[in-house]
C-alpha positions as CSV (number, residue, x, y, z in Angstrom):
1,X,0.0,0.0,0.0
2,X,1.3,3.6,-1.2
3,X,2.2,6.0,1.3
4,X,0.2,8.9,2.4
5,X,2.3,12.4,2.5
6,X,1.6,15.9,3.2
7,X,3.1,18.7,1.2
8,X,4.0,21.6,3.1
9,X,4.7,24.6,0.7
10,X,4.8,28.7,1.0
11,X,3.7,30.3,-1.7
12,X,4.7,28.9,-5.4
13,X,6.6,25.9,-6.3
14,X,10.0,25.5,-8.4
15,X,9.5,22.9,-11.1
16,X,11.8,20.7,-9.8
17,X,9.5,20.7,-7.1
18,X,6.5,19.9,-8.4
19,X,9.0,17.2,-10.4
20,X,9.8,15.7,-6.9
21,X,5.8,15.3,-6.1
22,X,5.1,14.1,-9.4
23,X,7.9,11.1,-9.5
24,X,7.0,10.2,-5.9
25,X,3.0,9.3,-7.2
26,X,4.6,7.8,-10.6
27,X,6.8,5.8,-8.3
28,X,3.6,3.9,-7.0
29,X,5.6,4.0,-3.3
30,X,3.7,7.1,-2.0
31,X,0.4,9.9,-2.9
32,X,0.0,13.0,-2.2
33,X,-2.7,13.2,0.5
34,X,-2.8,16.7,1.5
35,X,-1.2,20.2,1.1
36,X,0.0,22.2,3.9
37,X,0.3,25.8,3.5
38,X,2.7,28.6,5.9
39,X,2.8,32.1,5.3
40,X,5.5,33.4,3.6
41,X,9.3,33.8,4.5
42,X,10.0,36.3,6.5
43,X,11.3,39.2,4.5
44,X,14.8,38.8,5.5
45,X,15.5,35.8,3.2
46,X,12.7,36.1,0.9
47,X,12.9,36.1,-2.8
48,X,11.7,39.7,-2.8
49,X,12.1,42.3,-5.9
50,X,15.7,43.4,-5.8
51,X,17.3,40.5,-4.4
52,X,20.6,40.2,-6.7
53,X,20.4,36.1,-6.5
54,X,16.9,36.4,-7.6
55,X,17.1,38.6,-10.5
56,X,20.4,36.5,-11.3
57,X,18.6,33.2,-11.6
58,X,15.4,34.5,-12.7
59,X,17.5,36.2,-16.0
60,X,18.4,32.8,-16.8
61,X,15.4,31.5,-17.2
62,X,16.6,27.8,-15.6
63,X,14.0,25.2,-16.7
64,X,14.3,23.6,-12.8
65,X,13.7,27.1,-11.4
66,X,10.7,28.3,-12.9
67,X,7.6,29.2,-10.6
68,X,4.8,27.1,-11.3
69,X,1.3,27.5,-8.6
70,X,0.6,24.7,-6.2
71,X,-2.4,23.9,-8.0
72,X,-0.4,22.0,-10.6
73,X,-0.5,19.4,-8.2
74,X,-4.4,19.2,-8.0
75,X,-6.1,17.0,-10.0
76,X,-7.8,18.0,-13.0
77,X,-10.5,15.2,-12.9
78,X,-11.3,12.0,-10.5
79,X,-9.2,10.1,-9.8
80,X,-9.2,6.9,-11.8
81,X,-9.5,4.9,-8.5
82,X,-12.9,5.9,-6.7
83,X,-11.8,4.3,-2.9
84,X,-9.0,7.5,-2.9
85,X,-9.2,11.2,-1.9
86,X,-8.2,14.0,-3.6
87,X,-5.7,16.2,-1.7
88,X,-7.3,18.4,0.7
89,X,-5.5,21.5,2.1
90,X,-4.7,22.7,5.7
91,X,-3.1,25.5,7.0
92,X,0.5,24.5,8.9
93,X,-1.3,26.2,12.2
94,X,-3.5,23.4,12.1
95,X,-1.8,20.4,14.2
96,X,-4.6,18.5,15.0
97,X,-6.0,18.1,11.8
98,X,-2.9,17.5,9.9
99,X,-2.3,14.9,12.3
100,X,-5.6,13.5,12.4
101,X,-5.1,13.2,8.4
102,X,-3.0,9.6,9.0
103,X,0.0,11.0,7.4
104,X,2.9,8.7,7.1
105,X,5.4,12.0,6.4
106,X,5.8,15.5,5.6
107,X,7.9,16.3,2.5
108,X,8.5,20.2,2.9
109,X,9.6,22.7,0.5
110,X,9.9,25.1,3.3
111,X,12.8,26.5,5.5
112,X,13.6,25.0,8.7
113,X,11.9,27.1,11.0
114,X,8.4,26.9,9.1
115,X,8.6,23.5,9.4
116,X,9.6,22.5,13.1
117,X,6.4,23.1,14.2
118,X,4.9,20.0,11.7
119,X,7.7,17.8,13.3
120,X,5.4,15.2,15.8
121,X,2.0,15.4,13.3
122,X,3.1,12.3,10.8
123,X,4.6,8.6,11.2
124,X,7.9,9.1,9.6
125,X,8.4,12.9,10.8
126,X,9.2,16.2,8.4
127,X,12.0,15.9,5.3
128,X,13.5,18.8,4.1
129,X,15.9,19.9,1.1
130,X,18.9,21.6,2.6
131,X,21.1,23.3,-0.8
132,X,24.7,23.4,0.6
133,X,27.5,21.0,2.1
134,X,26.1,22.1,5.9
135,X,29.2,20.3,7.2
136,X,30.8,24.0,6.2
137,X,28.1,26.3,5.7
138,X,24.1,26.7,5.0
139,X,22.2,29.0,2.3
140,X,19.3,30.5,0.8
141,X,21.4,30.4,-2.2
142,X,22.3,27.5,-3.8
143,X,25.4,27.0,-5.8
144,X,26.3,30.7,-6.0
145,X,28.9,30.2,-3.0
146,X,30.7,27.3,-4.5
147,X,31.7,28.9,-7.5
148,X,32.5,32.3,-5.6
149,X,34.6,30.7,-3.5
150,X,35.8,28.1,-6.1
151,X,35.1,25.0,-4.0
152,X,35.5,21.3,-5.5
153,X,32.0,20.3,-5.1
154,X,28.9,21.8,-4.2
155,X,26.7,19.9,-1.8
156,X,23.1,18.8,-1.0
157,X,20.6,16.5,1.7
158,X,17.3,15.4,2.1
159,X,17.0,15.5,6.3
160,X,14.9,14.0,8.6
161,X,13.7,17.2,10.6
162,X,14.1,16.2,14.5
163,X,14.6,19.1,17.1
164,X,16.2,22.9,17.1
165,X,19.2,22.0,18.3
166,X,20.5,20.2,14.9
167,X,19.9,20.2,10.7
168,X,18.3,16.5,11.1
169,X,18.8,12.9,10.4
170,X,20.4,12.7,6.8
171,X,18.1,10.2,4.6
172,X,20.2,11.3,1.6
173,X,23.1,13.0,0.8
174,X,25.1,14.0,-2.7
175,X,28.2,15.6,-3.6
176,X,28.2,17.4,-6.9
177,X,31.2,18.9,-9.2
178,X,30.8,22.7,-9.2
179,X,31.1,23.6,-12.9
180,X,33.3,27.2,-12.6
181,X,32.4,27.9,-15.9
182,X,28.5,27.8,-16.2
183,X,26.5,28.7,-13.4
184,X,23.2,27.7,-14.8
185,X,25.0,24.4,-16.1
186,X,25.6,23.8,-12.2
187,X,22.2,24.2,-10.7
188,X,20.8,22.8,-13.4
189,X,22.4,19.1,-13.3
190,X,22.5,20.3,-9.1
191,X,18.6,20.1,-8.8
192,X,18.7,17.1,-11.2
193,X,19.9,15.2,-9.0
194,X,17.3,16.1,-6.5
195,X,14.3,14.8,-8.0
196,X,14.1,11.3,-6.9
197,X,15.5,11.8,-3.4
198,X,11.8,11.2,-1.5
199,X,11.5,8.5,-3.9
200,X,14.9,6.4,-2.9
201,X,13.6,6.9,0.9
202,X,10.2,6.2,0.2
203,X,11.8,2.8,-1.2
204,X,13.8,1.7,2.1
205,X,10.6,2.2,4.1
206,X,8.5,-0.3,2.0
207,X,11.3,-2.8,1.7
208,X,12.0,-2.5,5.4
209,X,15.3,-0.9,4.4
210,X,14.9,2.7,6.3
211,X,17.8,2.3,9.1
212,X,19.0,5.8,8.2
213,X,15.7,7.4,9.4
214,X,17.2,6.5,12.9
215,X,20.8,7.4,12.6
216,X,22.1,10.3,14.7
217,X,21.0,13.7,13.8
218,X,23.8,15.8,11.9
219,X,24.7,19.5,13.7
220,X,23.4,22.5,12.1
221,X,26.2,24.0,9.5
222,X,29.0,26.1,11.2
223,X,28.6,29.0,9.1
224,X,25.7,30.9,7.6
225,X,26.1,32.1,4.1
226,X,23.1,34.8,2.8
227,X,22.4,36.1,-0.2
228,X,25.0,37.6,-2.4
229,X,25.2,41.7,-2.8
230,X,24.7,43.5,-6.0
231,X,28.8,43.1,-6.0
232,X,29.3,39.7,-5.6
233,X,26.6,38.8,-8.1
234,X,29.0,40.8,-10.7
235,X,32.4,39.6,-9.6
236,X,30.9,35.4,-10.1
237,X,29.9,36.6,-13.4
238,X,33.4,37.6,-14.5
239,X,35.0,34.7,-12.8
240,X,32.6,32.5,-15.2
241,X,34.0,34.6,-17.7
242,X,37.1,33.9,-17.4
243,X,37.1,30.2,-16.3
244,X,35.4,30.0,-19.4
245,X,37.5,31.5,-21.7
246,X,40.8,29.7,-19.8
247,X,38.8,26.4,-21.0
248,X,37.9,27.3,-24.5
249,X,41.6,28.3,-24.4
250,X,42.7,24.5,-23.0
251,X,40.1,22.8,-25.1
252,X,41.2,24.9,-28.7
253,X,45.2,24.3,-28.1
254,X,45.2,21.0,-26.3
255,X,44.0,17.8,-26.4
256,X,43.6,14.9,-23.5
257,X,46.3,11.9,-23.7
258,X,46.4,8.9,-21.5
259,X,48.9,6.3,-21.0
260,X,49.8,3.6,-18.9
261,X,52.3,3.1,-16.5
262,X,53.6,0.9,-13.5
263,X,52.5,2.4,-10.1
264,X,55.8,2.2,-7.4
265,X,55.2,1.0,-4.2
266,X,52.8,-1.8,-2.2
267,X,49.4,-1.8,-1.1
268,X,50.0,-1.2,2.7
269,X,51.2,2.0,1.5
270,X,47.8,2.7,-0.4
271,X,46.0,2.2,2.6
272,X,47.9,3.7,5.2
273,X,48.7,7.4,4.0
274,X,48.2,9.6,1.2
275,X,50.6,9.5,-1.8
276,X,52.1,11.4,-4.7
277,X,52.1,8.7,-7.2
278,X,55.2,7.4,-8.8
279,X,54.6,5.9,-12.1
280,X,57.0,4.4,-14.9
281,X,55.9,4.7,-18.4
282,X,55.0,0.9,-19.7
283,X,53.2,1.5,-23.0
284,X,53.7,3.0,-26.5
285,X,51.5,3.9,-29.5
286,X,50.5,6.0,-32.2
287,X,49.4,9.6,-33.1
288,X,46.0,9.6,-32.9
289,X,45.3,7.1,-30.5
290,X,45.7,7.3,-26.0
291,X,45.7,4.2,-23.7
292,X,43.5,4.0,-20.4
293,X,41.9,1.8,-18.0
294,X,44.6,-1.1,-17.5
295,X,43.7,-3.9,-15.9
296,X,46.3,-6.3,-15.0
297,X,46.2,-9.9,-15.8
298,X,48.6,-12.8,-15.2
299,X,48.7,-16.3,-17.0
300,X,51.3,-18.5,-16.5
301,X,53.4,-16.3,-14.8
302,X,53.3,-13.7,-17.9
303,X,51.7,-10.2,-17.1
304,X,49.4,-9.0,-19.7
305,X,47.8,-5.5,-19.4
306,X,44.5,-5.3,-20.8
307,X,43.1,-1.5,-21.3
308,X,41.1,0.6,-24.1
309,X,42.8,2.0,-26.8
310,X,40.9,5.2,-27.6
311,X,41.4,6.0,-32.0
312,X,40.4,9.8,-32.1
313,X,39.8,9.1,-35.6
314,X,36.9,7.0,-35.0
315,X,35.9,8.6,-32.0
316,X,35.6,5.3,-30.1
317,X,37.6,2.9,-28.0
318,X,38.8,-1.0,-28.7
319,X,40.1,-3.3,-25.7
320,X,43.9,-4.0,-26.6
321,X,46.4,-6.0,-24.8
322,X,50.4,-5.9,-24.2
323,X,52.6,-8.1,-22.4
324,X,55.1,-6.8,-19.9
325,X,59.1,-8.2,-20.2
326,X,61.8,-6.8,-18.3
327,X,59.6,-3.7,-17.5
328,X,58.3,-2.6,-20.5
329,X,55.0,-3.1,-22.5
330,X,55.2,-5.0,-25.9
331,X,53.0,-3.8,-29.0
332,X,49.7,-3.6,-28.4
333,X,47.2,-5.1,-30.0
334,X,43.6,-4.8,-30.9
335,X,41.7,-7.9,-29.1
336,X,38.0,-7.2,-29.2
337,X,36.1,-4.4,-31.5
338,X,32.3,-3.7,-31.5
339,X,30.8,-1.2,-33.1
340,X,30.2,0.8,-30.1
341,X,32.9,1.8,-27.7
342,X,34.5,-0.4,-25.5
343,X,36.4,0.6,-22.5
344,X,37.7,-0.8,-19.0
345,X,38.0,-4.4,-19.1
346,X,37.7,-6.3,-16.2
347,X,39.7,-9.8,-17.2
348,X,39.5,-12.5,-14.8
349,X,39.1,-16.3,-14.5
350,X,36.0,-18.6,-13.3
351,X,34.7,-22.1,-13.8
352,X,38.3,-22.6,-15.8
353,X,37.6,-20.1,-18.6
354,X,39.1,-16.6,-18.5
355,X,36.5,-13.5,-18.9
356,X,36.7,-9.8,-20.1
357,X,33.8,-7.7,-19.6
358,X,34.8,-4.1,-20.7
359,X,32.7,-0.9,-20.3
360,X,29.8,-0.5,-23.0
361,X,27.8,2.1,-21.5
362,X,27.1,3.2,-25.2
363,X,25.1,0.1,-25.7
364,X,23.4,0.1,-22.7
365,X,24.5,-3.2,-22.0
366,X,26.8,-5.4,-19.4
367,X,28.4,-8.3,-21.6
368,X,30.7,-11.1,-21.0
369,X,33.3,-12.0,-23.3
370,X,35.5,-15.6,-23.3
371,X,38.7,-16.0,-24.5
372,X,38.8,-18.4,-27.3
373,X,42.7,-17.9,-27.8
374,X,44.3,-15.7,-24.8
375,X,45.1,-13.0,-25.3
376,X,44.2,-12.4,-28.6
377,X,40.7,-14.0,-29.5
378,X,37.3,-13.6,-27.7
379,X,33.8,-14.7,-28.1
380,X,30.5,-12.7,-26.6
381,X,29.2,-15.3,-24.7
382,X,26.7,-13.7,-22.2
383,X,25.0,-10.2,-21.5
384,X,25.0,-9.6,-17.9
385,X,22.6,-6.8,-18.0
386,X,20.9,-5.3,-20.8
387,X,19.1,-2.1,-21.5
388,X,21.3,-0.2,-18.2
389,X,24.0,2.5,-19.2
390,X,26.4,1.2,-16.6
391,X,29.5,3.2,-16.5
392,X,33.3,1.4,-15.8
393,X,31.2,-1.4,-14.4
394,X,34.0,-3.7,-11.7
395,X,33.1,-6.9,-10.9
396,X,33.6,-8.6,-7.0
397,X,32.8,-11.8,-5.7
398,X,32.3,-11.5,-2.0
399,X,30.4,-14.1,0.8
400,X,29.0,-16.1,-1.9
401,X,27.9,-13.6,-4.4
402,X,28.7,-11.6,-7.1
403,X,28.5,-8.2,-7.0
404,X,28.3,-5.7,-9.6
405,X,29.3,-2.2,-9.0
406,X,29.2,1.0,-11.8
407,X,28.0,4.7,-12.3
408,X,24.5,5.9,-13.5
409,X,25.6,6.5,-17.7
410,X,21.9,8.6,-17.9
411,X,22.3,12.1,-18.1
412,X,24.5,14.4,-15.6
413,X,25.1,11.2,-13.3
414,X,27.9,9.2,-15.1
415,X,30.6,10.3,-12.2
416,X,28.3,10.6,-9.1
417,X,25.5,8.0,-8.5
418,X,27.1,4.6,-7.5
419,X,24.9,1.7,-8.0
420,X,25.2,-2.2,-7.1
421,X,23.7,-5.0,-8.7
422,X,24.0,-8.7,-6.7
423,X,23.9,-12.4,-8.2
424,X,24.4,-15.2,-6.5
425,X,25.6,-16.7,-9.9
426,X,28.2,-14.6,-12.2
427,X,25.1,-16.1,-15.0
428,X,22.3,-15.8,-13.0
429,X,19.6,-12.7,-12.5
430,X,21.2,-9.8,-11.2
431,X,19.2,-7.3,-8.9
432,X,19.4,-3.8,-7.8
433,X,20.2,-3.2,-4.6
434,X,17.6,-1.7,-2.2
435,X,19.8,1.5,-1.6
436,X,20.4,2.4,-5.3
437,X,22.4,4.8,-5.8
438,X,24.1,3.8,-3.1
439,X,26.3,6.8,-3.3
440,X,26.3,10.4,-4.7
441,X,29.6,11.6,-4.4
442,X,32.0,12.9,-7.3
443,X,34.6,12.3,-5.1
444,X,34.7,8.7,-4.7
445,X,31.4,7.9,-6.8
446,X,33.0,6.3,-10.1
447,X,34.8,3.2,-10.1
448,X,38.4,3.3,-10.8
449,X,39.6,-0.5,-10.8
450,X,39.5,-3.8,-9.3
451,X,38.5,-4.2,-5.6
452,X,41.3,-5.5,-3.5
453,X,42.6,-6.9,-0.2
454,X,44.8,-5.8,2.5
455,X,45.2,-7.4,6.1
456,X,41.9,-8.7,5.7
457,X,39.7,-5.7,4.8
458,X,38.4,-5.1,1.3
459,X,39.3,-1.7,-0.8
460,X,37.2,0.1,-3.4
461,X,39.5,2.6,-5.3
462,X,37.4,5.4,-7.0
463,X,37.8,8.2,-9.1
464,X,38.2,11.8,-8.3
465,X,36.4,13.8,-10.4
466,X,35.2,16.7,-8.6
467,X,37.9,19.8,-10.7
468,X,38.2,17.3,-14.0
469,X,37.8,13.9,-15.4
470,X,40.5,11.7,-13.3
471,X,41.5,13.8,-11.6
472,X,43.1,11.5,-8.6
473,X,42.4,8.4,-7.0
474,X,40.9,7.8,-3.9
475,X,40.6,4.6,-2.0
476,X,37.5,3.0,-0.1
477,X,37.5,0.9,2.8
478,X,34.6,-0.8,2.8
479,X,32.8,-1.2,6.0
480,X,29.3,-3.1,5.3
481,X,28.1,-4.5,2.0
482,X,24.8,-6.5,2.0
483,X,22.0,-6.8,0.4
484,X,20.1,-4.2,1.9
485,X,23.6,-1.9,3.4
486,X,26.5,-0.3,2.0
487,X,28.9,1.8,3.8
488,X,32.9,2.3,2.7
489,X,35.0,5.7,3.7
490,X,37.5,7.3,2.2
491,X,40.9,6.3,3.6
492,X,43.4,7.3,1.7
493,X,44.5,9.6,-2.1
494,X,46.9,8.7,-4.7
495,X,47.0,12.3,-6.2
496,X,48.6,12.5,-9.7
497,X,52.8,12.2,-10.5
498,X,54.8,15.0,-11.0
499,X,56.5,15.8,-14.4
500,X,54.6,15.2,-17.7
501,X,51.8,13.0,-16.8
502,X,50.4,15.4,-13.8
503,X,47.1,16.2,-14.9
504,X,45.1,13.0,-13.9
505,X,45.3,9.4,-12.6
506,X,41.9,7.2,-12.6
507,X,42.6,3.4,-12.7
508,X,44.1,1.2,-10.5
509,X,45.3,-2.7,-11.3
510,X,47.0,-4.6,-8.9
511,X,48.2,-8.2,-8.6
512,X,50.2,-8.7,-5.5
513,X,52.3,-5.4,-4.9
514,X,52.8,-4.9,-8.9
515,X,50.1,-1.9,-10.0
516,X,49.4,-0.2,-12.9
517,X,47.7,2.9,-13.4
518,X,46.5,5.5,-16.0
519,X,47.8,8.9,-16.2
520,X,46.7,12.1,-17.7
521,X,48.0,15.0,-19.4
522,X,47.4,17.7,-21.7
523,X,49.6,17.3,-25.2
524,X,49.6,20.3,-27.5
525,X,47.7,20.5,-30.7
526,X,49.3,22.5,-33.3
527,X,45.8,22.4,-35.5
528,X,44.7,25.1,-32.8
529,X,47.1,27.9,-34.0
530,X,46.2,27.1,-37.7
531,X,42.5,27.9,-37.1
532,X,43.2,31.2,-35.3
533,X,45.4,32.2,-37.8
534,X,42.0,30.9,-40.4
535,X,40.1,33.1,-37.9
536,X,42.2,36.1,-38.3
537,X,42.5,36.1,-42.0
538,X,38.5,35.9,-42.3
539,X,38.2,38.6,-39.7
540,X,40.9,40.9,-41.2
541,X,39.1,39.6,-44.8
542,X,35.8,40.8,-44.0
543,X,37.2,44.0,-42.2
544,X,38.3,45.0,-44.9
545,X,35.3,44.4,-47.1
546,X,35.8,40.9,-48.8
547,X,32.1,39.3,-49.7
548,X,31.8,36.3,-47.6
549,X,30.6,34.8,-50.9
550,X,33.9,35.0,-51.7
551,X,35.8,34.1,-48.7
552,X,33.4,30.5,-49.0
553,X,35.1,30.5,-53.0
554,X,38.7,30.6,-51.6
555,X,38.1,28.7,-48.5
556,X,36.5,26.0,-51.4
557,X,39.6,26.4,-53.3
558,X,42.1,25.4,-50.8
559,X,39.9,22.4,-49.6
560,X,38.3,23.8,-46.5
């Protein structure tokens, strides 16, 4: 049986708002019983004319932003089942009846204080939205302080509303990347993000998964952050400005290149403190092409490193292989090729045959590959999942089951939302797990290579991706994993090397205490100063009163 919730609003909804109502009744777990109206804000953090934030936003126009009335969420007929009532309204003054209403909980789009008062009047108590990391600060402005103060991510929770004295139980949490170039970019895959949050708690209840909803309460944020002045508003937009132009810069004269390399040290050392990798170059190949996420295999005593081969050309990757003697890579070569891309292979052994299933996010599909002649020859034998865009998917078998773990590929999500899928056969049916995402963190979301052990405890490494794509490692202890738990922490970084390879590190393959690891940097592209120099003979062209109808002829001419 669905849920019964009360909506406790002040004045208009945001769509992304009304979004959140609308997926919760979709959802089937919970319907909308009642609204429950306060007065507005009090004028010191209202969204009232002049308000720099305000006018900021509202001159974007952000689809998630946009006012809607409350009486979008009213039915326009019946409903199609006769035995329920339509929403009914109440004013947040009145206790007795809101509580008389059965309600099994409050979702509020209101601030704190409006909503205290509704904390005792439903089963499961009052959630609220808070817009900010409130381990370092609160706001009435979300994302604006991020960016203005150029922090790594930008932070948000869905809390459990339980006395004055703290922010709440936290029944969700997410870590997002703050994009310094595009503010509206920011809020917009921000709020995003948002929209099932009541939905994923609303979940746990009816699968007697809801242990959060009794965790300790979190302590209100350190710092309060208002709104920004007329001054502020202007210096975030030249800041934009120029992040943006530093990026068009990076983007127009550079290009991204990977390669592969042998990562110095053991494992205690990866657990234990955090590190400045040292890496030795293993791999070569051509113009054109990068190498990234190795994983490490050994057969018969021979190492083989398994990783994509990315072909600019094609835009798309291939899964290669090279062998390692005396500490170098041999040629690589091209072992399996679909149409789509391929990426991260995970090769391992099981039942006597030895596996490879790479990344194929493209195809919306998790498949198994067999080697038919190692390492040079593989079969598809088996799709693991289909129709899921699961993102650097990493296999581990752990108490008698196989576990699946990957990265939402839909939308804005590819390097936040965690998810797990559990078989007890590597063939069988897999299943989501109850707390899917199980993590929303661009920190330590994304996987970044095979799980492994040290002194008996189980590591996750993870990717980094909070200022770019790789950025550095970091490495997960994990704590619970279950069918209906998941906990890990952070525990340690492996930050990029120094020298040429210093922008990025995001894969990690060990066996034993020999690792490999992908490294990033930024390789110039000497195509970018030809198409200024096109840019500033058509500019100086048409200054000068050339017909464009004639710079097409010439550009025609000398095959452009």
């Amino acid at each position: 049986m669905a849920l019964k919730f009360g909506l406790h609003i002040s004045g208009q909804l945001r769509a992304w708002q009304q979004s959140c109502v609308k997926n919760l009744e979709a959802s089937g777990l919970a319907r909308l019983s009642c609204i429950i109206r306060s007065r507005d804000e009090p004028s010191g953090d209202s969204e009232a004319q002049g308000n720099p934030y305000v006018e900021f936003v509202r001159g974007l126009d952000l689809p998630s932003q946009r006012n809607l009335p409350a009486s979008v969420l009213l039915p326009k007929q019946p409903h199609h089942d006769s035995r329920l009532e339509p929403p009914v309204s109440f004013n947040a003054d009145s206790t007795a009846e809101i509580s008389a209403a059965g309600l099994d909980f409050i979702l509020s789009f209101c601030t704190k204080n409006l909503a205290f008062p509704l904390t005792t009047v439903s089963k499961y108590g009052v959630w609220y939205f808070v817009f900010s990391d409130i381990s370092n600060f609160d706001s009435p402005a979300p994302c604006f302080w991020e960016i203005y103060y150029d922090h790594d991510v930008t932070g948000a929770a869905l809390l459990k509303l339980v006395d004055n004295f703290s922010a709440g139980i936290p029944l969700r949490t997410g870590y997002f990347p703050t994009n310094h170039t595009s503010f509206a970019r920011s809020v917009e895959t921000f709020f995003d993000s948002l929209l099932d949050w009541p939905t994923f708690v609303c979940r746990e209840i009816t699968q007697g998964a809801h242990g959060r909803g009794n965790a300790p309460p979190t302590p209100d944020a350190p710092e309060h952050y208002g709104f920004p002045t007329v001054s502020q508003v202007r210096s975030l937009k030249k800041s934009l400005a120029a992040s943006g132009k530093a990026l068009q810069r990076q983007n127009r004269f550079y290009y991204i290149d990977w390669n592969i390399g042998r990562l110095m040290g053991d494992a205690s050392s990866r657990v234990t403190r955090d590190t400045l990798a040292d890496v030795s170059i293993l791999c070569r190949y051509k113009k054109g092409q990068y190498v990234a996420d190795p994983c490490l295999f050994v057969k018969d005593e021979r190492p083989f490193v398994f990783c994509e081969l990315y072909l600019y050309g094609a835009n798309k990757g291939v899964i290669s292989a090279f062998e390692i003697n005396n500490g170098r890579g041999s040629q690589l070569e091209v072992v399996i090729e679909e149409p789509f891309h391929l990426s991260y292979p995970q090769v391992f052994e099981y039942a006597g045959s030895i596996y490879c299933m790479p990344e194929s996010a493209h195809a919306r599909q998790v498949n198994l590959y067999e080697a038919t002649n190692f390492p040079f020859a593989w079969k598809r034998v088996h799709t693991l999942l289909d129709n899921v865009a699961a993102v650097d998917s990493t296999l581990l078998r752990f108490e008698n089951k196989w576990w699946l773990f990957f990265t939402d590929g839909e939308a804005r999500r590819f390097n936040t939302h965690l998810h797990i899928w559990q078989a007890s056969d590597l063939l069988g049916d897999w299943k989501p797990h109850i707390r899917n995402p199980v993590k929303i963190d661009v920190r330590s979301a994304r996987p970044a290579g095979q799980f492994f052990w040290h002194k008996n405890c189980l590591y996750r490494p993870a990717q980094d991706c909070s200022r770019t794509y790789g950025g550095q490692l970091r490495i997960n202890k994990i704590v619970k994993l279950s069918e209906s738990e998941f906990e890990e922490s952070i525990v340690t970084t492996i930050a990029p090397p120094v020298g040429g390879y210093c922008k990025g590190i995001h894969t990690l393959s060990s066996v034993g205490d020999y690792s490999v690891v992908d490294v990033k940097r930024y390789a110039f592209k000497p195509s970018g100063i030809v198409e200024v120099l096109k840019q500033t003979a058509k500019d100086t062209a048409l200054k000068l009163g050339v017909p464009r109808d004639t710079i097409q002829l010439l550009k025609k001419r000398i095959g452009q």
